[in-house]
N, C-alpha and C positions, 0 to 999 in steps of 0.2 A: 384647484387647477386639475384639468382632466387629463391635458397632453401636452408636452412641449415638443414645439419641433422649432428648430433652431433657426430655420429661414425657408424660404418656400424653394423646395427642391425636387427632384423625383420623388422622394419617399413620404410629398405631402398627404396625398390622396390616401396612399396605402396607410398610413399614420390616421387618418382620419377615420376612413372604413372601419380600420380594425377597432380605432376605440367605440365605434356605433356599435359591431357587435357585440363585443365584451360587455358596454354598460348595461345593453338590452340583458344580456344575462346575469350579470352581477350588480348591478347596478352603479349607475355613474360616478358614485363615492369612491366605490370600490375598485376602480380601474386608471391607472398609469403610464404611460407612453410616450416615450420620447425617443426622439432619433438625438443620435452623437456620435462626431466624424465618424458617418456613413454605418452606422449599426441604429437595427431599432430596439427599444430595450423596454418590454411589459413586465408592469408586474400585479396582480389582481388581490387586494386581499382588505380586509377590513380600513376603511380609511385612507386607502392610500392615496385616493384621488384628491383628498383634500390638503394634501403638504405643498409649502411653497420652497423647492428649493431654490438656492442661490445659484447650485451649480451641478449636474451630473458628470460623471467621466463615466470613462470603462479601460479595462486592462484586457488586452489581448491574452489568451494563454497558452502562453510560450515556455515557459520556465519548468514543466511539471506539476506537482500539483503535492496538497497536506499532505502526509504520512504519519501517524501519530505524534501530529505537532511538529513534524519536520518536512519544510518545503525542497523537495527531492529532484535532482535531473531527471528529464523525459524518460533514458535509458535506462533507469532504477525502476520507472511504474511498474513492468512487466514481472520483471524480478522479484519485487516485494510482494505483489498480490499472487505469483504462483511461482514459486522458486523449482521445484521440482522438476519440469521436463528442461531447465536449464541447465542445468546441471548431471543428467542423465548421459552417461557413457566415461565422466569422471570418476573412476573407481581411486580406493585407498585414497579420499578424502579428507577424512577425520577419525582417526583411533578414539574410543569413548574409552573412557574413566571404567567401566565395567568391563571393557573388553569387547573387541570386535571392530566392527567400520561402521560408522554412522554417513547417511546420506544429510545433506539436507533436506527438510521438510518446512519449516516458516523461516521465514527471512524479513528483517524490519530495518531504522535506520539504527535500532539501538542495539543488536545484536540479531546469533543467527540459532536456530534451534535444529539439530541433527537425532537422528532417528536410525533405530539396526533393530530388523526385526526377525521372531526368528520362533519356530514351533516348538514349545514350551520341555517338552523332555531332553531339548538338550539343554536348558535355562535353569533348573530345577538351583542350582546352587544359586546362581544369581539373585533370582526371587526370593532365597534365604538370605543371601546378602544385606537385600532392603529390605527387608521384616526386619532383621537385630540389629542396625546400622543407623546410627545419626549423619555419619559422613563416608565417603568413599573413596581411601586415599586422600583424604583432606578437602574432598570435595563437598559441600551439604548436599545430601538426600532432602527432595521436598515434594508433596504433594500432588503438584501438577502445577503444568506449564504458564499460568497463571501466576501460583507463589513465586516459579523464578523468575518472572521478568519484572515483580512487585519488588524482589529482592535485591534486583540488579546485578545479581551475584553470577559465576560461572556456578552453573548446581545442577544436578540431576535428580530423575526421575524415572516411575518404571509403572506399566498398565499391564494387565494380565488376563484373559481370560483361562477356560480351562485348554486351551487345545495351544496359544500363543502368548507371545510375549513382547511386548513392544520399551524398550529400552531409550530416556530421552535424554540429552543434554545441550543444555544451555549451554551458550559463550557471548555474554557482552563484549560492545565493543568498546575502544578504550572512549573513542568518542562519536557522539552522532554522525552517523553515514548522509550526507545529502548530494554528495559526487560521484561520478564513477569512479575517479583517480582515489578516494580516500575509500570507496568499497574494496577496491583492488589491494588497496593497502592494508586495513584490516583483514582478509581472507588470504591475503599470503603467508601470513601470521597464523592462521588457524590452519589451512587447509597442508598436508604435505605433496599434495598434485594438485594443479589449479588447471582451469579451461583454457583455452585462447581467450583473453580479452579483448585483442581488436575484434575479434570475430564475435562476441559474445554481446561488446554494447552495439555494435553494430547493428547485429539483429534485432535486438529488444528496442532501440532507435527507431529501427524500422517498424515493430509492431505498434508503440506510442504513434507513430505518425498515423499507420492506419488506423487505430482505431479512434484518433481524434477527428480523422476525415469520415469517417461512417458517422461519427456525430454530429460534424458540421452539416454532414447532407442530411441527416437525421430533422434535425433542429430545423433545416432551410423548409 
C-alpha cells in the first residue's frame, strides 16, 4: 500500500502528487501517506510503503511534550530547556550548603541545579573544603552534575579553574514536576524569595504557543 486517503476530498490530489514525488526519489516501497481527519501524515523510510494498517490516528499537540520521561505542561517547556533568564532579577534565592546564594542554572521535572559563582581568591577555603571532605554539612560532595542526578540525592559539587570558581548544588524534588501548580509547590520549598507565578507561567505559556506556531508554519 502506497497511500491511504480516507475518502475522495480536497487533500486527494495533493495526497497523490506528493506520493509521485517521493516514490520518484525513494522509491515506491519506501513511501507512506495518508490523510486523517484533515492532516496529511508521510513518512519515508525502508518499507514503509508495504504495511497494511488497519487503522492510523494522530494526536494533536496540545499537552506539552517528553521531558526526561516526564510528559510536562506547555508552561514548563520554556523553563526546563533554559531556566536562567527566568528567573533573573530573583535575588536571595537559594543559600548553598557551602555558603553564598546560588542562582538557578538547569531545571528538569526531577529536580533543580543552582550555581554561585565567584573569582577564586576569595574561594581558596572552599576549594579546601572539597579536596578533604566526603560530605558538606551532611550533604555528599560528588563529582559532577551528572553523579548527583544519578544519585538522586540533594548533593553538591565544585569546578575550578585557576582565576574562578563555580560552586554547584543539587535539590531533588520530592516528586516528578509535570504541572505548574506542583513546580510552584516544590520551589516554595526550596527557594526563600520566589517570582510572581501568575506572571511567570503566563509568559513561558506564551513562549510554548509561539514557538509551536513558527513550527506549524514551518512544517506547512
Amino acid at each position: 500500500m502506497a497511500f491511504i486517503d480516507t475518502e475522495e476530498n480536497q487533500y486527494s490530489q495533493y495526497i497523490e502528487n506528493r506520493h509521485s514525488q517521493l516514490a520518484s526519489e525513494h522509491g515506491r516501497d519506501n513511501v507512506l501517506i495518508a490523510e486523517v481527519d484533515g492532516e496529511v501524515v508521510t513518512l519515508v523510510g525502508d518499507g514503509v510503503g508495504l504495511i497494511e494498517p488497519l487503522d492510523i490516528t494522530t494526536t494533536q499537540f496540545t499537552e506539552g511534550i517528553e521531558i526526561d520521561g516526564h510528559r510536562v505542561e506547555p508552561a514548563l517547556v520554556p523553563l526546563f530547556e533554559e531556566p536562567v533568564p527566568w528567573f533573573e532579577g530573583n535575588h536571595d534565592l537559594f543559600e548553598l550548603t557551602a555558603g553564598g546564594i546560588g542562582k538557578p542554572c538547569a531545571l528538569s521535572p526531577t529536580g533543580i541545579v543552582l550555581l554561585d559563582f565567584g573569582k577564586r581568591r576569595f574561594y581558596e577555603d572552599r576549594v579546601e573544603r572539597y579536596a578533604t571532605n566526603d560530605t558538606l554539612d551532611g550533604i555528599p560532595i560528588v563529582a559532577t552534575e551528572a553523579d548527583a542526578i544519578a544519585s538522586g540525592e540533594h548533593s553538591t559539587w565544585i569546578s575550578t579553574d585557576e582565576s574562578s570558581v563555580w560552586t554547584y548544588e543539587y535539590v531533588p524534588f520530592v516528586e516528578p514536576v509535570q504541572t505548574t501548580a506542583q513546580l510552584e509547590t516544590q520551589l516554595e520549598a526550596v527557594f526563600s524569595n520566589t517570582p510572581n507565578w501568575d506572571e511567570l507561567f503566563e509568559a513561558t505559556a506564551a513562549v510554548y504557543e509561539d514557538e509551536m506556531a513558527e513550527m506549524r508554519d514551518t512544517d506547512g
